[in-house]
C-alpha positions as CSV (number, residue, x, y, z in Angstrom):
1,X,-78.9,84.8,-196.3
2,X,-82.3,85.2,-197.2
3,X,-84.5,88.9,-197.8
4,X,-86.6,87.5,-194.8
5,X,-83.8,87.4,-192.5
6,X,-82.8,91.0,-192.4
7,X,-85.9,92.6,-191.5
8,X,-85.7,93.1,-187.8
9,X,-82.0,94.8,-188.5
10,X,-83.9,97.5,-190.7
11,X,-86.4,97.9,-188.5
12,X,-83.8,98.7,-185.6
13,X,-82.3,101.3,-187.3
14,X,-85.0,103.4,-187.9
15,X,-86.0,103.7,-184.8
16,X,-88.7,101.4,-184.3
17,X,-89.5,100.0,-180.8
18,X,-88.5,96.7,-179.8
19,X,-91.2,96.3,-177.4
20,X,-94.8,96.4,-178.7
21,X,-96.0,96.4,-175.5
22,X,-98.0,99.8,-174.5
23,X,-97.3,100.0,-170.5
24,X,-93.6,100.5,-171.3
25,X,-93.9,103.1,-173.5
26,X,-92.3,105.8,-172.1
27,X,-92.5,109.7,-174.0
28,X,-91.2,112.6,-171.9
29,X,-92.3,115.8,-173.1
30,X,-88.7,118.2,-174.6
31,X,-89.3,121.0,-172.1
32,X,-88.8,119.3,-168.9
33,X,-85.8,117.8,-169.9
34,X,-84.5,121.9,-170.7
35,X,-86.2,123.0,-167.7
36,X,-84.5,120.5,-165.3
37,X,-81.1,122.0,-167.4
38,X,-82.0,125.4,-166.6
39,X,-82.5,125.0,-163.1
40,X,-79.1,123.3,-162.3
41,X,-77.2,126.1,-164.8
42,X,-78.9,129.1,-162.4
43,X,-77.8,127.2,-159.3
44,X,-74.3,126.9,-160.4
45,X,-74.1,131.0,-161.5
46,X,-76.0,131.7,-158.3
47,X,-73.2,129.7,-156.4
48,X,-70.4,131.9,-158.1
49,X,-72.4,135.3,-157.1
50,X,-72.3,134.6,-153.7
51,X,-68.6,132.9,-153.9
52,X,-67.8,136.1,-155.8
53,X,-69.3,138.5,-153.1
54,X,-68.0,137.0,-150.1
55,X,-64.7,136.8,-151.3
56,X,-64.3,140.1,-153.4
57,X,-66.6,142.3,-151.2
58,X,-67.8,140.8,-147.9
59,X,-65.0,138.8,-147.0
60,X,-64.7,140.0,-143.2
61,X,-66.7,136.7,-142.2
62,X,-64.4,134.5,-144.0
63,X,-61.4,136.3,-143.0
64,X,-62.8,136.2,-139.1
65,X,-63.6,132.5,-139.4
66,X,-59.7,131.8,-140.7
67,X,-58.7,134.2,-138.5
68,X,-60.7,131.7,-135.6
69,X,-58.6,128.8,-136.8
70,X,-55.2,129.8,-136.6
71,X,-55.1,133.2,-134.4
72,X,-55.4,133.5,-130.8
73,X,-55.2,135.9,-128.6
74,X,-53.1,135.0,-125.1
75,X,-53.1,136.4,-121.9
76,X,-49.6,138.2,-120.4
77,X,-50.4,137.8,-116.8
78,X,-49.3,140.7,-114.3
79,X,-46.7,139.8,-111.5
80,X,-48.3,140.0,-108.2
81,X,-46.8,142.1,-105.5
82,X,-44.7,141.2,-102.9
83,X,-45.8,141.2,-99.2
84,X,-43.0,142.2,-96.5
85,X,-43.0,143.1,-93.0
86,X,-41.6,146.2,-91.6
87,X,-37.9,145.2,-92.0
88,X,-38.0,143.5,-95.6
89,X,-38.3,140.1,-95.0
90,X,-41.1,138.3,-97.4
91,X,-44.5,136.9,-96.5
92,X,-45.6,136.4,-99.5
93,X,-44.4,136.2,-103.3
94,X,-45.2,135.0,-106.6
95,X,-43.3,132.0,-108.2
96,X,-44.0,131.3,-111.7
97,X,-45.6,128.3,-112.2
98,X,-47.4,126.2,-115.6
99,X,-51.4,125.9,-116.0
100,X,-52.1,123.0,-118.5
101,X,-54.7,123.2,-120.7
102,X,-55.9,121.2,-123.8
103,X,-58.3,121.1,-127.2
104,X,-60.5,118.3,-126.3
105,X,-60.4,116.5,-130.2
106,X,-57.1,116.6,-131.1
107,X,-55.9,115.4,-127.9
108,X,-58.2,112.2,-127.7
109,X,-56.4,111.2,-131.1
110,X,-53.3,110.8,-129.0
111,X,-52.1,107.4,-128.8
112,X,-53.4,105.1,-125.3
113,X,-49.6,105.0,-123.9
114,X,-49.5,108.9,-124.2
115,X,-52.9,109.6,-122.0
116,X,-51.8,107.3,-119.7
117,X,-48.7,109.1,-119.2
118,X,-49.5,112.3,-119.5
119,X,-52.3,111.2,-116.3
120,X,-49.6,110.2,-114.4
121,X,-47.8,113.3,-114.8
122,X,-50.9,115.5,-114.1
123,X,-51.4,112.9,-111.0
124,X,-54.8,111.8,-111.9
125,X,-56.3,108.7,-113.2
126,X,-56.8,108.1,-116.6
127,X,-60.4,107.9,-116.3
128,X,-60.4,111.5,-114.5
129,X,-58.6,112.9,-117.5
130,X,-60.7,111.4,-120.4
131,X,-63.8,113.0,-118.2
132,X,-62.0,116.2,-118.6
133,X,-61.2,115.6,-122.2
134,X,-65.0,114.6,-122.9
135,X,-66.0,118.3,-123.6
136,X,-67.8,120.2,-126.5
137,X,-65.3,123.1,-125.7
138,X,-62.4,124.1,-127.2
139,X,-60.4,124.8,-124.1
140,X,-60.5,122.8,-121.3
141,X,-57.9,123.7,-118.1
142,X,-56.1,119.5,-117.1
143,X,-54.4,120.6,-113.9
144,X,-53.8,125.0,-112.5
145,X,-50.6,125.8,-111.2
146,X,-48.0,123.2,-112.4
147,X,-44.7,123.3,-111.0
148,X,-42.3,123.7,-114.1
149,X,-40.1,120.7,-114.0
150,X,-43.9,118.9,-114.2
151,X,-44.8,120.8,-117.2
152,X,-42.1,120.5,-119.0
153,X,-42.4,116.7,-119.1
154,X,-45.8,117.2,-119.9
155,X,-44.9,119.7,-123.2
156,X,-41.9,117.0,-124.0
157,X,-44.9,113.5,-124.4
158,X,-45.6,115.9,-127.4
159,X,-49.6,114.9,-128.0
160,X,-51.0,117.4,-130.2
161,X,-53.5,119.9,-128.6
162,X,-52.0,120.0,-125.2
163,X,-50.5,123.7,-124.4
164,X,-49.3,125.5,-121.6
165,X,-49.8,128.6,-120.3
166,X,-47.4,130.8,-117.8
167,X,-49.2,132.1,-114.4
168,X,-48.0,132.6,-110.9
169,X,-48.2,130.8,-107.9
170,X,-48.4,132.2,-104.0
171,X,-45.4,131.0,-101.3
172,X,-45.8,132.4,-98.2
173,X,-42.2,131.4,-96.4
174,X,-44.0,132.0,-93.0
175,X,-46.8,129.8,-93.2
176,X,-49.0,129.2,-90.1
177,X,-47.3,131.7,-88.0
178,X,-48.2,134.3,-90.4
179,X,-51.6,132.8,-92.1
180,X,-54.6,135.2,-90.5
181,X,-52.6,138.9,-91.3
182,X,-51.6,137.5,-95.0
183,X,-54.5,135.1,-96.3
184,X,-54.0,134.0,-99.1
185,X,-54.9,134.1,-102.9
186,X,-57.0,131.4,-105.2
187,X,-55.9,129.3,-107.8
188,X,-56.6,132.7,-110.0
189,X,-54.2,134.7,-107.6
190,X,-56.9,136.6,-106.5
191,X,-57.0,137.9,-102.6
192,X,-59.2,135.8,-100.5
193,X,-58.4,136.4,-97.0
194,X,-56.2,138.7,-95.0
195,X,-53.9,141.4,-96.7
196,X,-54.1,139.9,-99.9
197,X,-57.8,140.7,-100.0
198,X,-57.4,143.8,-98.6
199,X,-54.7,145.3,-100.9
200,X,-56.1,143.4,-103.9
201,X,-56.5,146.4,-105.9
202,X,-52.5,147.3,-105.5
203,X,-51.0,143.6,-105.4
204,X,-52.5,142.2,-108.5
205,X,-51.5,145.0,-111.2
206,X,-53.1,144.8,-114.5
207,X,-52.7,141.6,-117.2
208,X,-51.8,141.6,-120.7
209,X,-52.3,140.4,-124.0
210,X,-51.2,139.4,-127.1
211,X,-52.1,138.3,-130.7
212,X,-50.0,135.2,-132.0
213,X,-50.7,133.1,-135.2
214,X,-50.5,129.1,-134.1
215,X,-50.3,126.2,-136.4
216,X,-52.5,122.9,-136.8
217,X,-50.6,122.0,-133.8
218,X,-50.9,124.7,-131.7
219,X,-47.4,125.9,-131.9
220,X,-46.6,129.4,-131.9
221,X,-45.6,130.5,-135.5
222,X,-46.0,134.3,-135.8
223,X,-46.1,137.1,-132.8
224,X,-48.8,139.5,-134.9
225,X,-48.9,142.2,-132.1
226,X,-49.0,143.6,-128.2
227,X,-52.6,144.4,-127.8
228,X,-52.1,145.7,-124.0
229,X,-48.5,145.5,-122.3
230,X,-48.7,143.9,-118.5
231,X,-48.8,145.9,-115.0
232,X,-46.8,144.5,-112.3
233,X,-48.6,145.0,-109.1
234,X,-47.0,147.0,-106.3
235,X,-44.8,145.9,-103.1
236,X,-46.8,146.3,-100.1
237,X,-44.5,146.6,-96.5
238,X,-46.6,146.3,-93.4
239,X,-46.0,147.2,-90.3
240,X,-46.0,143.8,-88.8
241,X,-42.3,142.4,-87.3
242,X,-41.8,138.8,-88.1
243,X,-39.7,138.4,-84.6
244,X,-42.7,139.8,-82.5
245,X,-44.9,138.0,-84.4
246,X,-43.2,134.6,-84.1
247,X,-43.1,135.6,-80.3
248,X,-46.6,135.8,-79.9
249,X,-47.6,133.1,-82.2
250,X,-45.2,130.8,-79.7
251,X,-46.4,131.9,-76.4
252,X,-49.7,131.9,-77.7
253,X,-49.8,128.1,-79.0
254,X,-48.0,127.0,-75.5
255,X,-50.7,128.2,-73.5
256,X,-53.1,126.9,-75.5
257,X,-51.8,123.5,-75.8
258,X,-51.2,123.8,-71.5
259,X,-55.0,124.6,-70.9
260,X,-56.3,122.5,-73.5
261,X,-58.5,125.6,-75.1
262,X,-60.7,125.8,-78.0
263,X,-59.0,129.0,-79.3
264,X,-56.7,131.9,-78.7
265,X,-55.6,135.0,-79.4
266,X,-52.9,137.6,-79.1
267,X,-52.4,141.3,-80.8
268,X,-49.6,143.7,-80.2
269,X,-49.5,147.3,-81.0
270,X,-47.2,150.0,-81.3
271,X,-48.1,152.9,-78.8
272,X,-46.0,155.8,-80.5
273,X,-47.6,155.2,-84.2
274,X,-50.4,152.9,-83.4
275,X,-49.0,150.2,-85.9
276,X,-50.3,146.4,-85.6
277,X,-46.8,144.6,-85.0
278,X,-48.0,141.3,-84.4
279,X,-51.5,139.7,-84.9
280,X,-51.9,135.9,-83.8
281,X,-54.5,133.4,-83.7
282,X,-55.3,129.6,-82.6
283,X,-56.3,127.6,-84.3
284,X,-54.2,128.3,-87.7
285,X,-53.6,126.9,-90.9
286,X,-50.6,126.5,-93.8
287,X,-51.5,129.1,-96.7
288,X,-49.2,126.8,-98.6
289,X,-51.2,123.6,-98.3
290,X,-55.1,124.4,-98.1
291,X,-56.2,120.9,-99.4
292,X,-57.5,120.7,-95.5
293,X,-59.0,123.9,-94.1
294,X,-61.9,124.5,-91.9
295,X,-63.7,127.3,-90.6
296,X,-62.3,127.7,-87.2
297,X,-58.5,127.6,-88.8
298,X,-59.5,130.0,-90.8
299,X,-61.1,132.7,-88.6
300,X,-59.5,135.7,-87.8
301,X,-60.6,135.6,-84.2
302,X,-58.6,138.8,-83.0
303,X,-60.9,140.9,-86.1
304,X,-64.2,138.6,-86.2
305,X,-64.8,136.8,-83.0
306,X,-66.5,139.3,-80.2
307,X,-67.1,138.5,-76.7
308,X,-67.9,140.0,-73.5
309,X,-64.7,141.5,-72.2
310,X,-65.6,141.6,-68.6
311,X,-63.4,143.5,-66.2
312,X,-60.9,144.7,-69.0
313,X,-63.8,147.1,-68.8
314,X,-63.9,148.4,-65.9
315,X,-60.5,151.0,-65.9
316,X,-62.7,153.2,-69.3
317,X,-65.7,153.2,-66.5
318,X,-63.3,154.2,-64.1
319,X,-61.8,156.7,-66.4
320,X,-65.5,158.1,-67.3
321,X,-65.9,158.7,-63.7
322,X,-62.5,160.5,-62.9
323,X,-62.6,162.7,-65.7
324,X,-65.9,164.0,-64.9
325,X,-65.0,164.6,-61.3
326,X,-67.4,162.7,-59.8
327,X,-64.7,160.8,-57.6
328,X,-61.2,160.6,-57.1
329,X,-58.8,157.9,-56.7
330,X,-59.3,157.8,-53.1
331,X,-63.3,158.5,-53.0
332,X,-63.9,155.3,-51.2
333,X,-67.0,153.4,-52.0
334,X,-68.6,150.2,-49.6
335,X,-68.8,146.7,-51.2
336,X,-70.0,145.2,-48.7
337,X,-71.4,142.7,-47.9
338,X,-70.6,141.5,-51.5
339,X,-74.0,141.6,-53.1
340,X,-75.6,144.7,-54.8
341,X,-79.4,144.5,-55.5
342,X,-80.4,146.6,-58.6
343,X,-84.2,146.2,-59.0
344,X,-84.9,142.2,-58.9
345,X,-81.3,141.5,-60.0
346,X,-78.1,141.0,-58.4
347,X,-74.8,141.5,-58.8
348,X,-71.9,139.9,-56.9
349,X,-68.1,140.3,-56.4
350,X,-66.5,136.9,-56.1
351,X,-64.4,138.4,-53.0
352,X,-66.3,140.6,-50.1
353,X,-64.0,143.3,-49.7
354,X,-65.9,146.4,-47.5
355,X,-64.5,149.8,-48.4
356,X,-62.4,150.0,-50.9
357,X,-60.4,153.1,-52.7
358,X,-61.6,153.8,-56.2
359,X,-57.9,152.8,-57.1
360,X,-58.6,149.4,-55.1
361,X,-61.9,148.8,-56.7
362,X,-59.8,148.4,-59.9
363,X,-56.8,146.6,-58.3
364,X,-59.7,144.1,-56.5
365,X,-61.4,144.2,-59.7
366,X,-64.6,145.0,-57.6
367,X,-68.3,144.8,-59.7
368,X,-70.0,146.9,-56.9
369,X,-67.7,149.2,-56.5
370,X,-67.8,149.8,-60.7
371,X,-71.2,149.6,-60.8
372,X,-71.9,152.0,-58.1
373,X,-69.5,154.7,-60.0
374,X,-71.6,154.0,-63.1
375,X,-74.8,154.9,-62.1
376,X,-74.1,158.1,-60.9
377,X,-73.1,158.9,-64.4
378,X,-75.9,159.6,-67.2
379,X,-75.9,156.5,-69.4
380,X,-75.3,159.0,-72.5
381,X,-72.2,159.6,-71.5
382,X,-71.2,156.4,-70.5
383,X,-72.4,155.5,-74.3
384,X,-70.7,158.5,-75.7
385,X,-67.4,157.0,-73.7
386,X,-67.5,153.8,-74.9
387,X,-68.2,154.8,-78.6
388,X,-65.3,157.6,-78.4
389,X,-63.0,154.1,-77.6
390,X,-64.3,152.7,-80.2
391,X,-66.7,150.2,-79.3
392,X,-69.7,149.3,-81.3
393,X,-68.0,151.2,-84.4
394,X,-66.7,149.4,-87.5
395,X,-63.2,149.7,-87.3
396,X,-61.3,151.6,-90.0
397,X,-57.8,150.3,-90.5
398,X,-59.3,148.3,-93.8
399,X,-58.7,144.9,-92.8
400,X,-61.3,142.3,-94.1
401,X,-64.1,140.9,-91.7
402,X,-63.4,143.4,-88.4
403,X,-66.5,143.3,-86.9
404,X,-67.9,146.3,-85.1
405,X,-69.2,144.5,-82.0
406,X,-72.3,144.9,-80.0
407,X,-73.1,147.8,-77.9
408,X,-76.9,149.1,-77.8
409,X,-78.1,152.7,-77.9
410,X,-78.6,154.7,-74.6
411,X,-81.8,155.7,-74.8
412,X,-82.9,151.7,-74.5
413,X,-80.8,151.1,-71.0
414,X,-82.0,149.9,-67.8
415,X,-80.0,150.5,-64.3
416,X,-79.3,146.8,-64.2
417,X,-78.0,146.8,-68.1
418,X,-75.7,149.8,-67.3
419,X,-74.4,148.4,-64.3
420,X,-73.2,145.5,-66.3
421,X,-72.0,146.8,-69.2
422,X,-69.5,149.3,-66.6
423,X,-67.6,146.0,-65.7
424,X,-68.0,144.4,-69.2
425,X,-70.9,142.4,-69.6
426,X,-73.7,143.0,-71.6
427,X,-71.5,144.3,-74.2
428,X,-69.2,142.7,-76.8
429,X,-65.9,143.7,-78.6
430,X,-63.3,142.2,-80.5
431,X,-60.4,141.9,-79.3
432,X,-57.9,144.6,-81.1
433,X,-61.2,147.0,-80.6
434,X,-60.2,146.1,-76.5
435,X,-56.3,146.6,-77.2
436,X,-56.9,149.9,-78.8
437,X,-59.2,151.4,-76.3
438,X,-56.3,151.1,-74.4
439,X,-54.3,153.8,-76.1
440,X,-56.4,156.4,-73.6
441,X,-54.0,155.2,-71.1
442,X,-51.0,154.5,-72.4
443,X,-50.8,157.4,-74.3
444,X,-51.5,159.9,-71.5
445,X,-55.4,160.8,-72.7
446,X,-55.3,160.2,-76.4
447,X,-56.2,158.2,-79.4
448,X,-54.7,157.4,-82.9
449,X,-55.9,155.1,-85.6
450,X,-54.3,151.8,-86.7
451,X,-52.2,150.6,-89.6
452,X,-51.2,147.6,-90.9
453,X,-48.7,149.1,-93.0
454,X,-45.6,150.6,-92.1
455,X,-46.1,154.2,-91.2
456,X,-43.0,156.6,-91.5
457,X,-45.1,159.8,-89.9
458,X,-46.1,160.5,-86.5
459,X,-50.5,160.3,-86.1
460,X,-52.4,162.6,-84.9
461,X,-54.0,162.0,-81.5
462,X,-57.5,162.7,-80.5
463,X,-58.1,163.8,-77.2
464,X,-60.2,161.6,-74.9
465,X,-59.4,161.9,-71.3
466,X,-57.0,164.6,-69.7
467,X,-53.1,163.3,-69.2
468,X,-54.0,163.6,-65.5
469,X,-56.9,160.7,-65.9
470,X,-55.0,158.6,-68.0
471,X,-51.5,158.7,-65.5
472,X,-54.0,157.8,-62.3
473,X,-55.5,154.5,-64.5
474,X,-51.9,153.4,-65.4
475,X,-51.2,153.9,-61.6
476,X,-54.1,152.0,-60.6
477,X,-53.8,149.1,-63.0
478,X,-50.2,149.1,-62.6
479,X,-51.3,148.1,-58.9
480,X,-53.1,144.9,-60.6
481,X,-50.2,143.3,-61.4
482,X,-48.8,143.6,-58.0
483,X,-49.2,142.3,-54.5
484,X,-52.7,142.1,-53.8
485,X,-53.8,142.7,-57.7
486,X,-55.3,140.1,-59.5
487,X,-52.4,139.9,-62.3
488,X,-49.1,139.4,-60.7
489,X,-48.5,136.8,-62.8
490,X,-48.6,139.5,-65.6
491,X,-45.1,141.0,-64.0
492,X,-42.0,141.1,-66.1
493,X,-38.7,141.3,-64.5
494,X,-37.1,144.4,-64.9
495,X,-40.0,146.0,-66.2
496,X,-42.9,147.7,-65.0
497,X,-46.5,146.9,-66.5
498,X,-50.0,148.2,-66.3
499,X,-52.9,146.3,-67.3
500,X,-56.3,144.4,-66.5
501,X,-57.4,140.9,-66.3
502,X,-61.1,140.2,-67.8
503,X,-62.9,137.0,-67.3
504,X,-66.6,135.9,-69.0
505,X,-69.3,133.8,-69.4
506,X,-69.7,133.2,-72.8
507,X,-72.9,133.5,-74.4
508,X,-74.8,130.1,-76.4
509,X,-78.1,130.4,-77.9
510,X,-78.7,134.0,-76.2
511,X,-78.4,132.7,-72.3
512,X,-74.9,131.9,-70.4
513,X,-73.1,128.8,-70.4
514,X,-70.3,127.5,-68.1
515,X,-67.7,128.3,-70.8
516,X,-65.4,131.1,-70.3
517,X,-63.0,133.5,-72.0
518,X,-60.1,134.5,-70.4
519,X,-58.5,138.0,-71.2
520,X,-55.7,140.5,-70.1
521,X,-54.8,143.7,-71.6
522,X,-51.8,145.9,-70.5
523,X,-49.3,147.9,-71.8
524,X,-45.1,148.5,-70.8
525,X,-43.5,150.1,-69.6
526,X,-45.2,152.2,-67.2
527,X,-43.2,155.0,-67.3
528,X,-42.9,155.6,-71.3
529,X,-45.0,153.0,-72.8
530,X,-44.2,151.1,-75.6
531,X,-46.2,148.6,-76.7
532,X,-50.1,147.1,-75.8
533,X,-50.5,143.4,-76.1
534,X,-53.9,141.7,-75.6
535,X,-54.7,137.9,-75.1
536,X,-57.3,136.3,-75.0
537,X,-57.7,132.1,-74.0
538,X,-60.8,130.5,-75.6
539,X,-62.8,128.2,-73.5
540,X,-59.8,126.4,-71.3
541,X,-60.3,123.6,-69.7
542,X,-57.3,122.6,-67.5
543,X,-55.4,124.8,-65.5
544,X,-58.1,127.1,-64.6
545,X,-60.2,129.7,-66.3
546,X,-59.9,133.4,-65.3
547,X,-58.1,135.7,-67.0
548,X,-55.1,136.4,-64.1
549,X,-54.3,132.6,-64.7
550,X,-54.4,131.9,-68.0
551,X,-53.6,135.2,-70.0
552,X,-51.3,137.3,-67.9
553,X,-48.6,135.0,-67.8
554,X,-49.1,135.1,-71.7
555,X,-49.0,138.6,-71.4
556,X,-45.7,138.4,-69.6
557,X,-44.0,136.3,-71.7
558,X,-44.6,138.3,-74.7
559,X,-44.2,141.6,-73.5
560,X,-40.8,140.8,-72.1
561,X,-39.6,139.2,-75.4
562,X,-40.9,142.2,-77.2
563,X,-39.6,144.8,-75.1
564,X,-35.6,143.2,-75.3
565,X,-36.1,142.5,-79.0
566,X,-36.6,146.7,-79.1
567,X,-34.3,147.6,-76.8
568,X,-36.0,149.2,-74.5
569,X,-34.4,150.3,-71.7
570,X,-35.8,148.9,-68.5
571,X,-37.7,150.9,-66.1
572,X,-37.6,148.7,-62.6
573,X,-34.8,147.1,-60.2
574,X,-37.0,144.3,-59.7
575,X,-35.3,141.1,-60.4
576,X,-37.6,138.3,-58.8
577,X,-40.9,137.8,-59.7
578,X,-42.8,136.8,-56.6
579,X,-44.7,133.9,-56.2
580,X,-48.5,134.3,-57.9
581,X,-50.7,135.6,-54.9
582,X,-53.1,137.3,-56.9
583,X,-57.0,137.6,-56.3
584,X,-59.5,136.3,-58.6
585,X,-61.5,139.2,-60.7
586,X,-65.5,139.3,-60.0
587,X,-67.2,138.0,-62.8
């Protein structure tokens, strides 16, 4: 090979460019090169600072963050309370039951077959359970109060991410009869309506928690510790009777159903210890099966529904006038001819009766005669009567939605306004405010307060009319269910009763309509009352309208059920009821 030849191989080795060309000549200066080097080797000691502080100084975020990943802390819910009536039997009690809840990303990895399943289980769509699933959260609740045969299925499809989680479910073993003095809880088991929202604070007790350690699946590995132990909540007996109840609910519906009425209802107290034993109203609902439930089944007509109570009125105007002396039951007073002018108004009885007895103005169920006893009385004292009973006061026995009713100060009345309101209109009640005005009477002059719970001591009365007063009303309304009384369909056999029949416009849009309530009030028997019962018949339509037709044979058929399911020993040889040949009350 020749000398020439080898040249370009020398010239590579020393380092002698094999380009001549000057635009890819590239020189980079030595520094940046070290600098670039410098930067990277302070990053990297920077990076084991900060590793080396969070883990060997501050490593409560990391250890929170782990902590986040595999801890949780679960809820040990409380037993709710049972709910009995006065002799044990159960209204209401807690079964357990499953909710189902999932982690929205590890349960969309599942396989297709699985969702579809575990859909049909849950007894949704599939589509309705990937709309649940489609969630940025981290818990998301598929279906509240599972039955457990359905949840176990559910737990046994395995998918990762789905859990369960123990709560309680309400039964009430009563259902409709029972609905409006129970309610019922939500899908929490929180008191909505009834007792269970008035004894919330005592039924529900207190939940628990504790700390577990789970694994990537969710599975309960490690119990760390009891954070706060569970509080059952307390047994509640009330003073209602299941027997009287299912009575009244009974009666109640048939006479509905007869006169083809918009509503009803029916209350039945205790005169000794002023304890609610039955509480009814029509319509009613299932607390078991709500997936249907409007606003007139749920309505607690006997608390929350007020009305004009017409001539149920007229015996505490009556009363008013005895006790102050300014007649007696034989100070007799003209009706005639029927028609009473008071300033431009009028006022009418439906019968013309002439003179009547102030004992047959209530057994006639006379307006005039009532009003013409009322205003000879200041209308303080009439107001000071009426509030005494009760009327236009919020009642206190701590039942949920008891209205207080409509009854306008004194000091605003006209003659014509307290002539009306002394034979009940003008003024509006419910109706267990009516029932328990009617303890003056039956309980020779005195008053006590109501319960709903089971009361082993004897109340205290108040005094609000002399024993004297309240023996001449029961004599007088006692008369109303006999011969010539307006109620003798109100008669029980074997049994005598006291009571009054009220009948009402009702009221639409502030002017009267040709609707009408029907109601009767009375208590038995006469000569040692026992109980009060109240009913009232919501707009009927067939079968007539006043309260002598429609609610004292309720009345009768309630009280005399009651009064054998107590034993009480009768008080009358009458046998027979007689044929009804009762007068209408005035309206």
């Amino acid at each position: 090979m020749s000398r020439t030849a080898n040249v370009p191989r020398t010239a590579a080795a020393r380092g002698v460019a094999f380009s001549s060309s000057p635009v890819l000549d590239v020189k980079l200066p030595t520094w940046r090169s070290r600098f670039i080097l410098f930067l990277l080797f302070a990053a990297f000691i920077a990076l084991m600072l900060k590793a080396l502080y969070l883990q060997g100084f501050d490593n409560d975020f990391l250890k929170q963050q782990g902590a986040n990943r595999y801890a949780r802390t679960l809820e040990l819910p409380a037993t709710r309370g049972k709910i009995t009536d006065r002799n044990g039997q159960v209204l209401a009690s807690s079964v357990p039951v499953k909710a189902i809840w999932a982690i929205p990303d590890d349960v969309l990895e599942a396989p297709k077959e699985k969702i579809q399943q575990l859909a049909q289980l849950l007894d949704m769509t599939e589509a309705e359970l990937r709309k649940k699933l489609d969630s940025d959260r981290q818990f998301v609740y598929l279906k509240r109060q599972v039955e457990t045969e359905v949840s176990d299925k559910v737990v046994a499809l395995g998918i990762p991410g789905i859990e369960t989680r123990k709560e309680y479910k309400r039964f009430y073993p009563e259902g409709e009869v029972m609905a409006h003095v129970v309610g019922f809880t939500n899908v929490e088991d929180i008191g909505q309506e009834g007792i269970e929202l008035a004894s919330e604070k005592n039924l529900a007790g207190k939940t628990g928690s504790r700390r577990v350690i789970k694994d990537r699946l969710g599975h309960i590995v490690e119990d760390i510790q009891a954070i706060r132990e569970p509080h059952d909540g307390k047994d509640l007996t009330l003073s209602i009777d299941s027997k009287i109840q299912y009575i009244a609910f009974t009666h109640l519906k048939e006479a509905v159903e007869k006169h083809k009425a918009k509503a009803g209802g029916a209350v039945v107290l205790d005169v000794k210890t002023g304890e609610v034993l039955a509480l009814v109203n029509l319509p009613t609902y299932n607390p078991n099966d709500r997936s249907v439930l409007t606003g007139a089944q749920l309505r607690n007509r006997v608390m929350t529904d007020t009305f004009e109570p017409g001539s149920t009125m007229k015996p505490i105007t009556v009363a008013l006038a005895l006790e102050s002396g300014r007649v007696t039951p034989d100070t007799m007073i003209q009706t005639a001819p029927g028609v009473m002018a008071i300033g431009p108004a009028l006022i009418h009885d439906a019968h013309k009766q002439g003179m009547l007895s102030v004992a047959q103005v209530i057994q006639k169920s006379s307006n005039i005669g009532t009003a013409k006893m009322a205003l000879q009385m200041p209308p303080q004292e009439m107001w000071e009567m009426f509030t005494t009973v009760g009327f236009g006061q919020q009642p206190k026995f701590g039942f949920p939605g008891a209205v207080a009713g409509r009854l306008r100060n004194f000091k605003s009345w006209r003659p014509i306004e307290q002539a009306t309101m002394s034979y009940g209109h003008g003024i509006s009640v419910s109706l267990i405010q009516m029932a328990r005005s009617y303890m003056i009477f039956a309980r020779d002059g005195d008053m006590i307060p109501l319960t709903f719970q089971k009361s082993a001591e004897t109340p205290t009365g108040s005094r609000v009319i002399s024993e004297k007063t309240a023996r001449q009303l029961r004599a007088m309304m006692e008369s109303v269910t006999e011969p010539g009384g307006t109620a003798t369909q109100a008669r029980i056999a074997g049994y005598r009763v006291a009571g009054k029949t009220g009948t009402a416009h009702k009221l639409e849009g502030g002017r009267y309509v040709n609707k009408y309530i029907g109601d009767f009030v009375g208590f038995a028997p006469v000569s040692n009352p026992r109980v009060i019962v109240a009913v009232m018949i919501d707009e009927p339509s067939v079968g007539g309208y006043y309260g002598g037709t429609v609610a004292a044979p309720v009345f009768a058929a309630i009280t005399a059920n009651i009064l054998r399911s107590m034993n009480v020993p009768p008080d009358s040889s009458v046998v027979n009821i007689i044929p009804d040949n009762s007068v209408q009350e005035s309206m």
